[in-house]
C-alpha positions in Angstrom: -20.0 -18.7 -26.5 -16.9 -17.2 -27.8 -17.3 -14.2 -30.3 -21.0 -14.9 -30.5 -22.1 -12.0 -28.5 -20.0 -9.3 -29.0 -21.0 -9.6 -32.9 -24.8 -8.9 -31.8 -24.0 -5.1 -32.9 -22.8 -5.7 -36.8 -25.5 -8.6 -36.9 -27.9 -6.3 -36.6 -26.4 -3.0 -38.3 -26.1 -5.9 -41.4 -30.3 -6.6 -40.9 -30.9 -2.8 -41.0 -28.6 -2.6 -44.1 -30.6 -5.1 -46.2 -33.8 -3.0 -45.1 -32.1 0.5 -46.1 -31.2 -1.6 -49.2 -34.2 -2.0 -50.9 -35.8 0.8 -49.8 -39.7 1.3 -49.4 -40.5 -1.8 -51.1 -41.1 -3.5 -47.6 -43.6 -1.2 -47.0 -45.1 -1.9 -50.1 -45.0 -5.3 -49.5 -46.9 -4.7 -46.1 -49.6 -2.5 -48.2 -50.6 -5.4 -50.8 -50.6 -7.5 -47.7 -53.0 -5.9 -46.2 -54.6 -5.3 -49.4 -55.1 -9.3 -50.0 -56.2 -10.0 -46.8 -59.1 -8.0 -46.7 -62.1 -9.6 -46.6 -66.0 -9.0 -45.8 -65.8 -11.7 -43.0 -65.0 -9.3 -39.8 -63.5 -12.2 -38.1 -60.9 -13.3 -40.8 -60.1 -9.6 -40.8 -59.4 -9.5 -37.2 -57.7 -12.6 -36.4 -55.3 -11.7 -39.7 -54.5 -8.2 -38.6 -53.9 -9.3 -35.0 -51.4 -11.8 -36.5 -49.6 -9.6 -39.1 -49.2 -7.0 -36.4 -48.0 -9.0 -34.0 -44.4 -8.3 -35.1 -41.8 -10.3 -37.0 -38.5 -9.6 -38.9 -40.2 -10.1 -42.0 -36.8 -11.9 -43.0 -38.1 -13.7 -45.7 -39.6 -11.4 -47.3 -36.2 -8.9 -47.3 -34.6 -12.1 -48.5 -36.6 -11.8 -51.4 -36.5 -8.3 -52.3 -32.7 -8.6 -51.6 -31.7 -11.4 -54.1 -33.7 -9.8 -56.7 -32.0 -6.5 -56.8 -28.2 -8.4 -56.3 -29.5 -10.6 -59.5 -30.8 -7.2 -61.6 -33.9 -7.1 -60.9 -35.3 -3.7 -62.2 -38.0 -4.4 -64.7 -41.3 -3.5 -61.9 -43.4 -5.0 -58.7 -43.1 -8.5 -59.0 -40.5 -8.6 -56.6 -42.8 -6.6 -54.0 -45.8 -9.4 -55.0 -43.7 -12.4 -54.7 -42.0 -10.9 -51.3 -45.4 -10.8 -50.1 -46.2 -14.0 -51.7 -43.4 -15.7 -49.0 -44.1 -13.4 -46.2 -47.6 -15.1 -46.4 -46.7 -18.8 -46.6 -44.5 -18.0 -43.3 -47.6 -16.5 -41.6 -49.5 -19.2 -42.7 -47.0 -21.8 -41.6 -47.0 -19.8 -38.0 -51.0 -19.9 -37.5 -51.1 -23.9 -38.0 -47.5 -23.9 -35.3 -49.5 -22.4 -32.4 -51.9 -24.7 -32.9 -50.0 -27.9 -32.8 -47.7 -26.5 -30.0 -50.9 -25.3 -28.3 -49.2 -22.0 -28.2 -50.7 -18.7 -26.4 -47.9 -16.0 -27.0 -45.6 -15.7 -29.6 -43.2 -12.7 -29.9 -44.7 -11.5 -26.7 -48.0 -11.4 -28.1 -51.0 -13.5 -27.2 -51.6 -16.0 -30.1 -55.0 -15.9 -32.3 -55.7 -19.4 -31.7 -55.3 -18.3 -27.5 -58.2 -15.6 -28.2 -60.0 -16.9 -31.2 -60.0 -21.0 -31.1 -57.5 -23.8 -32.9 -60.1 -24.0 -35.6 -60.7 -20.3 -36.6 -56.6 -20.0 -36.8 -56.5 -23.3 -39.1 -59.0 -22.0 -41.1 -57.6 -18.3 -41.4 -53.8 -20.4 -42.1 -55.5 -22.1 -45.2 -57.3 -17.7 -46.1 -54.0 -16.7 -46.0 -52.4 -19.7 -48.1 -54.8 -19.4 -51.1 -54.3 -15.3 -51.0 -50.7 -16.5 -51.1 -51.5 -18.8 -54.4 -53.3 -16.1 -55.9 -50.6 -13.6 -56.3 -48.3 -16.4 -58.0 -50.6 -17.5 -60.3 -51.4 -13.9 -61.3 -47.6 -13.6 -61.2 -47.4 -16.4 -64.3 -44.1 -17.5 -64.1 -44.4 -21.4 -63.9 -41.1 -21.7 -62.3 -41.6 -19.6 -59.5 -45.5 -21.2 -59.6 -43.6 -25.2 -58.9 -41.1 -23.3 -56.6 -43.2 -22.0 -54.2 -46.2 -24.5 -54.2 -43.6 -27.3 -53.5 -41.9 -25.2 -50.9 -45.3 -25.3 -48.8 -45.6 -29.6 -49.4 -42.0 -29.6 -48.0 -43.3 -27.2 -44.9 -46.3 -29.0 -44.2 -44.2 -32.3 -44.5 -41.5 -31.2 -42.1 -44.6 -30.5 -39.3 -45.3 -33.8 -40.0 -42.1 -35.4 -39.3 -41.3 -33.1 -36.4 -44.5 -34.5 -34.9 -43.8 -38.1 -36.0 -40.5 -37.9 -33.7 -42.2 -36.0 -30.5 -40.7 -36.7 -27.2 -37.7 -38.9 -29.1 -34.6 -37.8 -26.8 -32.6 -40.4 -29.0 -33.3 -38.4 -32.3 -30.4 -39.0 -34.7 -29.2 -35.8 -35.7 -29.6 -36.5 -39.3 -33.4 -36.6 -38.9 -33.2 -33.3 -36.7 -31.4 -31.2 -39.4 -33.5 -32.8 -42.0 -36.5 -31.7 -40.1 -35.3 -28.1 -39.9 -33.8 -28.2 -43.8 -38.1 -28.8 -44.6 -40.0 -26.3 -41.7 -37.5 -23.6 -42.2 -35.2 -23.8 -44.7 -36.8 -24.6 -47.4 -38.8 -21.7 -47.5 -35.5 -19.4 -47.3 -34.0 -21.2 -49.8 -37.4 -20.5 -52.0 -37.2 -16.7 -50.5 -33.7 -16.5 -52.1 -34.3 -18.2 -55.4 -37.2 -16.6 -56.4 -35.0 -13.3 -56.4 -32.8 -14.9 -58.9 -35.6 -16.0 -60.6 -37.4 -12.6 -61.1 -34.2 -11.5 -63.1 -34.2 -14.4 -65.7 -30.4 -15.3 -64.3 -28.4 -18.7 -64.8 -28.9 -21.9 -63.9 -25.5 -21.5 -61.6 -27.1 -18.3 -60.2 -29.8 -20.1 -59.2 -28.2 -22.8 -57.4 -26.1 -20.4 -55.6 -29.0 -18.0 -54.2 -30.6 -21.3 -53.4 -27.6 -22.9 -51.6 -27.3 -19.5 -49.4 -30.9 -19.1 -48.3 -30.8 -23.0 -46.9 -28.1 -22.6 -45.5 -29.1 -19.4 -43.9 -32.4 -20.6 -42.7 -30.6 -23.6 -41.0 -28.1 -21.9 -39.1 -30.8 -19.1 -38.2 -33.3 -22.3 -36.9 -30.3 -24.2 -34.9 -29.6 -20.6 -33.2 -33.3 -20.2 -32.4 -33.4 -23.7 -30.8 -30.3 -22.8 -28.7 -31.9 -20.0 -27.6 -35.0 -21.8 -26.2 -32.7 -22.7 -23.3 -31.6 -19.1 -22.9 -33.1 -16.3 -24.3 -34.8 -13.0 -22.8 -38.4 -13.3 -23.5 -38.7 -9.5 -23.2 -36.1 -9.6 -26.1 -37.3 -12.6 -28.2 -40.8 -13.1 -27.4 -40.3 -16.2 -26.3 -40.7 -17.8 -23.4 -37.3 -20.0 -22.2 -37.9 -23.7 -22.0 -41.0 -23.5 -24.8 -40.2 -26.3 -26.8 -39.0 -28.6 -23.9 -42.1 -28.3 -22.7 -43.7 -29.1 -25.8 -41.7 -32.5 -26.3 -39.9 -31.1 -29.2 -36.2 -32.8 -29.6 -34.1 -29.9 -30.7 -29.6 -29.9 -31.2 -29.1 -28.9 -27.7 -31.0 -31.8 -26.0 -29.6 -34.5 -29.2 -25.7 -33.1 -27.6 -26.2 -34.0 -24.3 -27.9 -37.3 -25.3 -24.7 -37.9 -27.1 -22.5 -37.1 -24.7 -24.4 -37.8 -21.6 -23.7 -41.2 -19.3 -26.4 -44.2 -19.2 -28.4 -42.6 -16.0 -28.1 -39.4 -18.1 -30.0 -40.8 -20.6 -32.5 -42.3 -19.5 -33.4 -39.4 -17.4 -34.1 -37.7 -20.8 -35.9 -40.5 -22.7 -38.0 -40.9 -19.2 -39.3 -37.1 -19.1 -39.6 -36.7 -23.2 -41.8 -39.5 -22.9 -44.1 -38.1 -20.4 -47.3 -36.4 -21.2 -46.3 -33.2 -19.1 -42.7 -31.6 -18.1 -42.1 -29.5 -14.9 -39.9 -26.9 -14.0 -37.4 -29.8 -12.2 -37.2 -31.5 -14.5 -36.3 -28.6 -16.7 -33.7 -27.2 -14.4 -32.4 -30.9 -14.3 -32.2 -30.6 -18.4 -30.4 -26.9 -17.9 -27.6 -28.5 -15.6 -27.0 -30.9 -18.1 -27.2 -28.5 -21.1 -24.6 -26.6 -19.2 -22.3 -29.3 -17.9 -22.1 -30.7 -21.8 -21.8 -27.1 -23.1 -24.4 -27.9 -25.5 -25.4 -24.3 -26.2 -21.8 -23.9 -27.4 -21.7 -26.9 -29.4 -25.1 -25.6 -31.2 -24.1 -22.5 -32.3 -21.1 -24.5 -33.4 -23.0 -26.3 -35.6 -24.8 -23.2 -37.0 -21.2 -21.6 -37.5 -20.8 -24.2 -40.1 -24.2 -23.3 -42.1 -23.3 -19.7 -41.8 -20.0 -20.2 -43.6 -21.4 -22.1 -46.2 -24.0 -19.6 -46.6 -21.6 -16.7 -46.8 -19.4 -18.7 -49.7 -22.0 -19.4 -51.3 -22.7 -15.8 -53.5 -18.8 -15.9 -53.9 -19.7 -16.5 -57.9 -21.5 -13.0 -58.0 -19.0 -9.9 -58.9 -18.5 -7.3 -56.2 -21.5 -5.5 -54.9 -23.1 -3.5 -52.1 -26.1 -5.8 -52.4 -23.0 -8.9 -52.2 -21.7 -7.3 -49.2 -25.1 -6.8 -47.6 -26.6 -10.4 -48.0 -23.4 -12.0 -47.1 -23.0 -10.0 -43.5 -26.5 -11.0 -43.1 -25.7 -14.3 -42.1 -23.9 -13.2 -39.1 -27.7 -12.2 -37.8 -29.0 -15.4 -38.0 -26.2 -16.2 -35.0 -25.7 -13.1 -33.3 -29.0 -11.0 -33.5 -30.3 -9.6 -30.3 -34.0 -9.4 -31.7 
């Protein structure tokens, strides 16, 4: 994959320079967390703690804290709130996915809804939604109030149409990206422009921070598809082949439907449209994945998201928080966890 790999070192070095960045407000952000989600029923409190503690980047939530201070942002907490404010809606989001997928481990860990029931993680998704919608309304700012409540509609609406094109193997790309632009990056894009938000800046400013954490989140969600077809589950936490076997049409198989040959084809539409895949007919997939380079061609794709993403803050004046968020979107591409 060309200079993909050797950049896994500054990728990272760039993610551990946005958390040196804005100090111990991540931890703070983790406190009032844990803070909101406490509650008398011992059950919510389990299954929430097992999930927070499960891992995670916390991406969003750095995105957050991240914009804010590179906008001016110095006036108190309400970056911390609203950081944990996102954080929640992605945990949320991640409770109702392993039930839909039917999911039992994610980031190495066994899913609640694998030891606790589809219907306990639901409801405990919808706990940690309205702990979510009571930080922002306590927050007061109407703008941030419409920004993330529509943010969550345009999540729950790309589920929707991810599962509305299930087992497709002729998924236009359009629809694809469009898919990943509402489950992923919309809520980057909200991450990012709630910073700019918190600091009162211009329209333009706006706009900008907007424009980079889409574009972020969609490279950093083509990347994570690619790696379903190669990745180190000891490293990722996920299992190679997961969304194959759920049905789910991501950029690598939409390549080599594009550039495969009739019988080609229709072996793809034939196994996406059966109830169960094997590991044949996965290794089958894999040969074809390879042959068509479609790995390469995906983070090819992503390249193009990335750039955008980095040329988008070029309207803010020289900074360490500039430099920081805009070698961040090398990690979306080249991080190694």
């Amino acid at each position: 994959m060309g200079s993909v790999i050797p950049l896994k070192k500054s990728a990272n070095s760039a993610y551990l320079d946005l958390k040196n960045l804005i100090g111990n407000k991540l931890f703070k952000v983790e406190e009032l967390i844990e803070l909101k989600l406490n509650s008398e029923v011992d059950l919510i409190k389990k299954m929430s703690d097992h999930h927070l503690k499960s891992g995670g980047k916390r991406l969003r939530a750095l995105l957050t804290l991240g914009s804010a201070k590179l906008s001016g942002y110095d006036l108190g907490t309400r970056d911390i709130n609203l950081a944990a404010c996102v954080e929640l809606i992605h945990s949320a989001t991640l409770l109702h996915d392993d039930v839909i997928d039917e999911s039992s481990v994610r980031r190495g860990t066994k899913t609640t809804n694998s030891i606790w029931g589809n219907q306990s993680s639901i409801l405990v998704g919808d706990y940690l939604l309205s702990r979510c919608f009571e930080i922002m309304v306590d927050d007061g700012d109407l703008e941030i109030l419409k920004l993330l409540s529509s943010t969550s509609a345009k999540i729950a609406q790309g589920e929707v149409l991810q599962l509305q094109h299930k087992g497709e193997a002729d998924l236009l790309e359009d629809t694809y990206i469009n898919i990943i632009n509402l489950k992923t990056a919309s809520l980057f894009a909200a991450a990012t422009k709630t910073g700019a938000c918190l600091a009162g800046s211009s329209e333009k400013e706006k706009k900008a921070l907007e424009s980079y954490g889409r574009n972020l989140g969609l490279a950093f969600q083509i990347a994570d598809d690619a790696l379903d077809y190669y990745s180190n589950e000891i490293i990722f936490g996920k299992k190679i082949g997961k969304d194959f076997f759920e049905g789910k049409t991501t950029l690598p198989l939409i390549i080599i439907f594009q550039k495969g040959n009739d019988e080609e084809r229709k072996f793809l539409l034939d196994i996406l449209k059966k109830d169960k895949r094997n590991e044949d007919d996965f290794s089958e997939t894999l040969a074809l994945i390879n042959k068509y380079k479609a790995i390469e061609a995906s983070f090819k794709r992503a390249e193009y998201f990335v750039n955008v993403s980095y040329d988008a803050l070029g309207i803010f004046q020289d900074s360490t928080e500039k430099r920081i968020l805009q070698n961040l979107t090398g990690f979306s591409l080249n991080r190694s966890f």
